[in-house]
C-alpha positions in Angstrom: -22.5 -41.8 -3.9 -20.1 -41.4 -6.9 -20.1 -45.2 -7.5 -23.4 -45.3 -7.2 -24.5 -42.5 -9.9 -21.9 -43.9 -12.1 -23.9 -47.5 -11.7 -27.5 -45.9 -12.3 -25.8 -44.2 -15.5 -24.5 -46.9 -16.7 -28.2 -49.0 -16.5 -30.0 -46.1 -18.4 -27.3 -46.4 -20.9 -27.6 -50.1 -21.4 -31.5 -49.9 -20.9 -31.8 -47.2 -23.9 -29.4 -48.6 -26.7 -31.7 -52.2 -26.6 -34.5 -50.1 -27.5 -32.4 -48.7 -29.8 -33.4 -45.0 -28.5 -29.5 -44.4 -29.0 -29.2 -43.3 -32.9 -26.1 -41.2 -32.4 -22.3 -42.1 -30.7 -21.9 -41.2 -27.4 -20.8 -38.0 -26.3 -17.2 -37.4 -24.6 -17.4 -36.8 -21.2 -16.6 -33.0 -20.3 -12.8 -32.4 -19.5 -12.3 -32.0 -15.9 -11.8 -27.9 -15.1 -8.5 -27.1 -14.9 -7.0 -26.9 -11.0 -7.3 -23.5 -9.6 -3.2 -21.6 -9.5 -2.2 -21.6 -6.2 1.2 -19.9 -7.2 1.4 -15.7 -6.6 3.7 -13.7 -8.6 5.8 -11.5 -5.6 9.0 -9.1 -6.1 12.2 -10.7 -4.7 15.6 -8.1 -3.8 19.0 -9.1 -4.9 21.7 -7.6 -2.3 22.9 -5.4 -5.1 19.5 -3.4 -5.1 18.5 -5.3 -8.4 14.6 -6.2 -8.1 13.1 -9.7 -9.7 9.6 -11.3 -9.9 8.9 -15.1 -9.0 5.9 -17.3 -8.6 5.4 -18.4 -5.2 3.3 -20.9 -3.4 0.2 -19.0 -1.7 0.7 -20.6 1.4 3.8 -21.1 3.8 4.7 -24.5 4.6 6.1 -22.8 8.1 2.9 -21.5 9.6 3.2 -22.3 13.4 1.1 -24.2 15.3 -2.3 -22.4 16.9 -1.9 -23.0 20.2 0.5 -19.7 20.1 -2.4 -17.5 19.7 -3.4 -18.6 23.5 0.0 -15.8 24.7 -1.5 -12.9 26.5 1.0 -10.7 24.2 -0.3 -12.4 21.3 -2.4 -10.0 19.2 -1.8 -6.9 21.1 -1.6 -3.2 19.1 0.6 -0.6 20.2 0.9 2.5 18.5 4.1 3.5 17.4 3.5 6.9 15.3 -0.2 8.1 16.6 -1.3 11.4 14.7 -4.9 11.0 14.5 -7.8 9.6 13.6 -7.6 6.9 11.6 -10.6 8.2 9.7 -8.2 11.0 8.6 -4.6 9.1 8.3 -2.7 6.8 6.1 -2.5 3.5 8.6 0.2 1.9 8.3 0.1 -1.7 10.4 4.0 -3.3 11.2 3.5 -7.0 12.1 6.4 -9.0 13.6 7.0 -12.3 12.9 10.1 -14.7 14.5 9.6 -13.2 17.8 8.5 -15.1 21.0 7.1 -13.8 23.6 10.1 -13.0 25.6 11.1 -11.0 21.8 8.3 -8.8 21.9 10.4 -6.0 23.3 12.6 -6.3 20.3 9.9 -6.4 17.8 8.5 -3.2 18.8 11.7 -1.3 18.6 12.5 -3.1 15.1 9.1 -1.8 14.1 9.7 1.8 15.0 13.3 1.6 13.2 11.5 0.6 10.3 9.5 3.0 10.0 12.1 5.8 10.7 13.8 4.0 7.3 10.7 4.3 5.7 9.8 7.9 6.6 13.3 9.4 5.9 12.8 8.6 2.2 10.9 11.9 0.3 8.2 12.2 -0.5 7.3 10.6 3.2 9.5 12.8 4.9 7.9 16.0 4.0 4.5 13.9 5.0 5.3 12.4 7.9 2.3 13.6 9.5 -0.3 12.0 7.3 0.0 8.9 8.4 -0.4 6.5 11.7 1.6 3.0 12.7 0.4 0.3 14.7 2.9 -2.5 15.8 0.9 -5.9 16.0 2.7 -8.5 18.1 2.1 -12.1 16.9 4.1 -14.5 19.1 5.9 -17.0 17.9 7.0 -20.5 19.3 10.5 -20.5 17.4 13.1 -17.3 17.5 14.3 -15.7 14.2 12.9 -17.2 10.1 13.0 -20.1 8.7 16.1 -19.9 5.8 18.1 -18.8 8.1 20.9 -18.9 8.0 20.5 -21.9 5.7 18.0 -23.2 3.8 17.5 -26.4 6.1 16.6 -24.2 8.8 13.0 -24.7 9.9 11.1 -22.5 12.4 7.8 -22.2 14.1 6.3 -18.8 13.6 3.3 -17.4 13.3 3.1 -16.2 9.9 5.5 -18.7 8.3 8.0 -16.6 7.1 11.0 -18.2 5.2 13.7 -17.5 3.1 14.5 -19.6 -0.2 11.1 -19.0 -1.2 10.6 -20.0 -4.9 14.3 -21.5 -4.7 15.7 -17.5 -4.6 17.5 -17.5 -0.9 16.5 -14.0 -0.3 12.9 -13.8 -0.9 10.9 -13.9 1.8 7.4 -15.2 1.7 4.9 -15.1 4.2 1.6 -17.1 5.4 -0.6 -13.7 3.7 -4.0 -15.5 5.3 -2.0 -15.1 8.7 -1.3 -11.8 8.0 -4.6 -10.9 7.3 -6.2 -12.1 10.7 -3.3 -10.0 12.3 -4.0 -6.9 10.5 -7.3 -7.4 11.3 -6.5 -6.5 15.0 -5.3 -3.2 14.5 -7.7 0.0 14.5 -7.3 0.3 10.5 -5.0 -1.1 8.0 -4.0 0.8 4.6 -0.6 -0.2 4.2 0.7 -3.7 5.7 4.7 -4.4 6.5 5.6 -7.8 8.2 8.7 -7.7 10.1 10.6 -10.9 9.9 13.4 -11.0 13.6 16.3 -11.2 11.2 19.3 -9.7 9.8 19.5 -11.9 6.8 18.9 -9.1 3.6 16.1 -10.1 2.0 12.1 -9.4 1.7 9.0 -9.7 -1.0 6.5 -7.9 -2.4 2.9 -9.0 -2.4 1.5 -6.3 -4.7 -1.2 -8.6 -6.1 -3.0 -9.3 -2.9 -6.2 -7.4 -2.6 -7.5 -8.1 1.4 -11.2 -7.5 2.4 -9.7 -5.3 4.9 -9.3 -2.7 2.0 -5.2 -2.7 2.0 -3.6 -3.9 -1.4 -0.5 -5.3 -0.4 2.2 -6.6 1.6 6.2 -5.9 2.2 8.3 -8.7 3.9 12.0 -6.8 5.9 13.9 -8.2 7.9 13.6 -6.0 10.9 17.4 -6.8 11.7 18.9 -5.6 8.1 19.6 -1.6 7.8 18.8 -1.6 3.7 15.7 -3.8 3.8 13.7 -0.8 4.1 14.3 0.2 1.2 12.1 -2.9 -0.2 9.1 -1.5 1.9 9.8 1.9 -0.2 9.5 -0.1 -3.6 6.5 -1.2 -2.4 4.5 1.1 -1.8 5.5 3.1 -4.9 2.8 -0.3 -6.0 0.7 0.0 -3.4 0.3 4.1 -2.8 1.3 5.2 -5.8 0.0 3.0 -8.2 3.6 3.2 -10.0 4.8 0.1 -12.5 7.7 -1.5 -12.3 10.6 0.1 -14.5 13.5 -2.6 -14.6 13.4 -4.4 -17.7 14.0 -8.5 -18.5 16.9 -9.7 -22.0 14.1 -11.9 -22.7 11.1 -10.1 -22.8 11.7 -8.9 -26.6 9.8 -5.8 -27.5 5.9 -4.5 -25.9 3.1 -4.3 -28.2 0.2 -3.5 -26.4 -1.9 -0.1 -25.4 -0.4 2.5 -23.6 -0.2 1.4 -19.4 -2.8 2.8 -17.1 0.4 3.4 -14.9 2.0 7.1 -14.7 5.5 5.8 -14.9 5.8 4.0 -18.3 4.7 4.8 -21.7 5.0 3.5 -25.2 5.4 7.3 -26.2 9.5 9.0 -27.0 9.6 12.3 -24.6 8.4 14.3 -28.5 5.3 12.2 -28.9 4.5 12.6 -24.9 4.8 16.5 -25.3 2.7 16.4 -28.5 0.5 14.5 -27.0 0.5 16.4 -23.3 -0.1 13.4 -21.6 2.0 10.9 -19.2 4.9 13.2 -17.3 5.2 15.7 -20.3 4.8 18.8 -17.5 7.6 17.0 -15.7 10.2 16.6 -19.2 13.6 18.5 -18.9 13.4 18.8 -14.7 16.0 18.0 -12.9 15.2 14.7 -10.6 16.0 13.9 -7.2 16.9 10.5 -7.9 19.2 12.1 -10.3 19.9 13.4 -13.9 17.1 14.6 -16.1 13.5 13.7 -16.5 13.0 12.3 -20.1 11.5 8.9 -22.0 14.1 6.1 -21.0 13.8 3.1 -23.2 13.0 0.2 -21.3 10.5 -0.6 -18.2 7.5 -2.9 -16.8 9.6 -5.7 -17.7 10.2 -5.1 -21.2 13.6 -3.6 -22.7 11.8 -2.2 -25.7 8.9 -0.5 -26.7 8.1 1.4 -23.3 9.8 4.0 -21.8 10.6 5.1 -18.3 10.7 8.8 -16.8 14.3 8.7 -15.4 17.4 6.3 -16.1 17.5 4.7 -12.4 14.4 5.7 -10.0 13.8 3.1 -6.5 11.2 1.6 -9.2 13.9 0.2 -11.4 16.7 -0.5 -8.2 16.7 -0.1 -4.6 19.0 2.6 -2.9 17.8 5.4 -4.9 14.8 8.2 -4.8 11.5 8.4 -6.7 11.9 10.1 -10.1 9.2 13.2 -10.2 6.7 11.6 -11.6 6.7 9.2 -9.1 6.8 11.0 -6.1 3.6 13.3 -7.6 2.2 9.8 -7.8 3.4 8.9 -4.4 1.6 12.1 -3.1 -1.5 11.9 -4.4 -1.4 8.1 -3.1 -1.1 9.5 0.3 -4.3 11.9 0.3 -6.7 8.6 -1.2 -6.2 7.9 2.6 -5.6 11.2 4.5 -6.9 14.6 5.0 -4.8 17.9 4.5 -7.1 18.9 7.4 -8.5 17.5 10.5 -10.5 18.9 13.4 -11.6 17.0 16.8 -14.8 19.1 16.6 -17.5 17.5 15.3 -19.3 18.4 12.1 -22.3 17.7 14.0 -22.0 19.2 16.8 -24.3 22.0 18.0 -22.3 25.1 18.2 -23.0 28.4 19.3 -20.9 31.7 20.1 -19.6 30.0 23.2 -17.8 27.5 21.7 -14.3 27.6 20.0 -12.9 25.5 16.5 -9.7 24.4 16.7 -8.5 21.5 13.5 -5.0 20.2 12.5 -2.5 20.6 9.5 -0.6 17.7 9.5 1.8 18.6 6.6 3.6 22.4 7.2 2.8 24.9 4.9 -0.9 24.1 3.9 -2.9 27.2 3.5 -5.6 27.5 5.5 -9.3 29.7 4.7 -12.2 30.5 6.5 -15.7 31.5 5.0 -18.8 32.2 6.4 -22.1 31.2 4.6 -19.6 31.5 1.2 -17.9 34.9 2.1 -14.0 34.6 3.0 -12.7 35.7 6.5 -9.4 37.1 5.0 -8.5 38.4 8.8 -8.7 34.4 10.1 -6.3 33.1 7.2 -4.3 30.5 8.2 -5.6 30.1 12.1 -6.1 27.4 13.7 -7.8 28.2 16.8 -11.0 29.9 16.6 -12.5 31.9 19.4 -16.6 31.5 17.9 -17.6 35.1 19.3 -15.1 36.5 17.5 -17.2 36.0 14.5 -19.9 38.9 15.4 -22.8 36.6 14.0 -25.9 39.0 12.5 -29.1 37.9 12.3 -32.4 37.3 14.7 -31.3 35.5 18.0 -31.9 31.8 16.8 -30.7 32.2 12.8 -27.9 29.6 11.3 -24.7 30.3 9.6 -22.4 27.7 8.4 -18.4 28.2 8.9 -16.3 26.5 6.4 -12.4 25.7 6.7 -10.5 25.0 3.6 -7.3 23.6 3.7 -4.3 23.2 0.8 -1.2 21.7 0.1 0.8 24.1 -2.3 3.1 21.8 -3.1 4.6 22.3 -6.6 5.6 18.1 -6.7 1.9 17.6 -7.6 1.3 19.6 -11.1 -1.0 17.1 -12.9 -4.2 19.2 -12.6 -6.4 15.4 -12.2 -4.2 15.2 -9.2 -4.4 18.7 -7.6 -8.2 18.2 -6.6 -6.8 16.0 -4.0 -4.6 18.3 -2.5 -7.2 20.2 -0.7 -10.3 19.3 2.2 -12.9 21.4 3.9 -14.9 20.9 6.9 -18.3 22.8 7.7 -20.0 23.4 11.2 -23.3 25.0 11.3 -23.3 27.8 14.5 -26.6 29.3 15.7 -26.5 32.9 16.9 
């Protein structure tokens, strides 16, 4: 057909300049479009905790073959932290990778360790109880990564993980289309780690990939390394928390641009920012948890000069440390986009009468907890739980609605920005009928 058209165009040409229709030269053909990139910029981890970006290729080169999706294990969910609904959690979805069938075992306790790595970081410890994870077993025909322990190691596995990706040894990419159809097995995906069976230190960070399943983002660990959970941390301070990058690049020179959309960096000295009472000014002069003072540190989001970071070495600049404050408010308010200060296995909908009893969750301690019915606080049922329907004395002809509300808050002084506080509070409503 291309041949062809070219031929008939060719004819038409010829056919019009002897009639001398022609007047003008011929017109260039149109460049060809440019090819599409099929490169990805991810984070790689040195083993000193220093933090890098490389492109990558898109796709692994490792992927194993699909007959391994025919295993009976392969594909199956198992929950490893369950806390919930997922409608009212942060999901978290671990998927293994390296581990045959006979590895499964394994998998599923490297996928509860990491986690416990995760979760032992603030500000997850404290929240712990916001969030679920779900192991996802993808069997592989090859044991352990390839890239390891050399680079001319090559493996069969089912999301193609590898070291030596983008010629650094420890970054490890993965097949992210296989990890997609993986994640899509588990009951809801918000936050997605791959869990590569090895002890080699090394992962990546996908923070770029935006997945239809509504998750932005993927870690790579080595489920066999003590400190690579530490990257998953990182990560999420991108994913969750929406936080920039605040290690700096010699070559970058000097930022000119508008003041980031991130909370974490600025183009404004710590004066300006209180002047201006904007960015972390509420936090300026604090002691931080990841140590000294909170401040304007010059250098961040890749750049040594011109924007400034809240704290002199936070997990967003180096791994093996804590978030700064401004970070972990970030962090917080990150959690609550996905999860509820309060819960309740009654239904909103349900028809309920005197009879019936009320009983919801609060998954992080200390949240207050209010009661009002039709608008007017119950200050005797503050902070219960449990509630006995009868005990309400409902007035009003037999038949008459009132509507009970619960209101629950997190009084945690780590959120102060008051366009984050909003978040830190949920209500649910029932309507009773006397």
């Amino acid at each position: 057909m291309h041949i062809r058209r070219l031929t008939t165009l060719a004819v038409a040409a010829a056919t019009a300049l002897a009639a001398g229709c022609l007047a003008q030269p011929a017109t260039a053909a149109p460049a060809a479009p440019p090819a599409p990139d099929t490169t990805r910029s991810v984070e790689a981890f040195g083993a000193d905790g220093s933090i890098s970006r490389a492109r990558v290729p898109a796709a692994s080169p490792h992927t194993a073959a699909p007959a391994v999706r025919g295993l009976a294990a392969d594909g199956a969910v198992t929950p490893v932290v369950q806390n919930g609904s997922p409608a009212d959690k942060l999901d978290v979805v671990v998927i293994g990778d390296g581990y045959t069938a006979g590895e499964q075992g394994e998998f599923l306790t490297d996928a509860a360790t990491k986690w416990q790595e995760i979760s032992a970081v603030e500000p997850y410890a404290t929240y712990r109880g916001l969030f679920n994870v779900w192991a996802v077993q993808a069997v592989s025909t090859d044991s352990g990564v390839s890239g390891d322990p050399d680079r001319a190691t090559t493996r069969r596995t089912a999301l193609g993980s590898y070291f030596w990706c983008g010629d650094v040894e420890r970054l490890l990419c993965v097949d992210t289309d296989a990890v997609d159809r993986y994640a899509a097995l588990a009951p809801q995906a918000d936050l997605v780690l791959v869990v590569a069976n090895s002890a080699k230190y090394g992962g990546a960070g996908y923070n770029d990939v935006v997945s239809p399943l509504g998750y932005s983002g993927i870690a790579t660990v080595a489920g066999g390394n003590s400190l690579s959970g530490q990257i998953a941390v990182h990560e999420t301070g991108h994913s969750l928390g929406h936080l920039a990058d605040e290690y700096s690049y010699a070559d970058q020179g000097t930022y000119h641009g508008a003041e980031p959309a991130e909370a974490n960096i600025s183009t404004l000295t710590a004066d300006r920012m209180r002047r201006a009472r904007t960015k972390w000014y509420r936090w300026l002069g604090q002691t931080s948890p990841d140590g000294g003072t909170v401040g304007a540190y010059l250098g961040g989001g890749y750049y040594p000069a011109g924007l400034y970071r809240p704290t002199d070495n936070s997990i967003m600049r180096s791994l093996g440390r804590q978030f700064n404050l401004p970070g972990r408010e970030a962090m917080i308010a990150g959690f609550y986009r996905y999860a509820t200060t309060l819960a309740s296995t009654t239904p909103t909908t349900a028809a309920l009468g005197p009879a019936d009893r009320i009983t919801v969750q609060l998954p992080v301690a200390g949240t207050r907890l209010r009661w009002y019915l039709d608008g007017r606080e119950l200050t005797a049922l503050r902070d219960r739980t449990d509630l006995d329907l009868a005990g309400l004395h409902l007035t009003g002809p037999r038949g008459s609605v009132h509507r009970l509300t619960a209101r629950a808050t997190d009084p945690t002084p780590a959120v102060i920005d008051p366009e984050l506080t909003p978040s830190l509070t949920d209500t649910l409503s029932w309507r009773i009928t006397r």
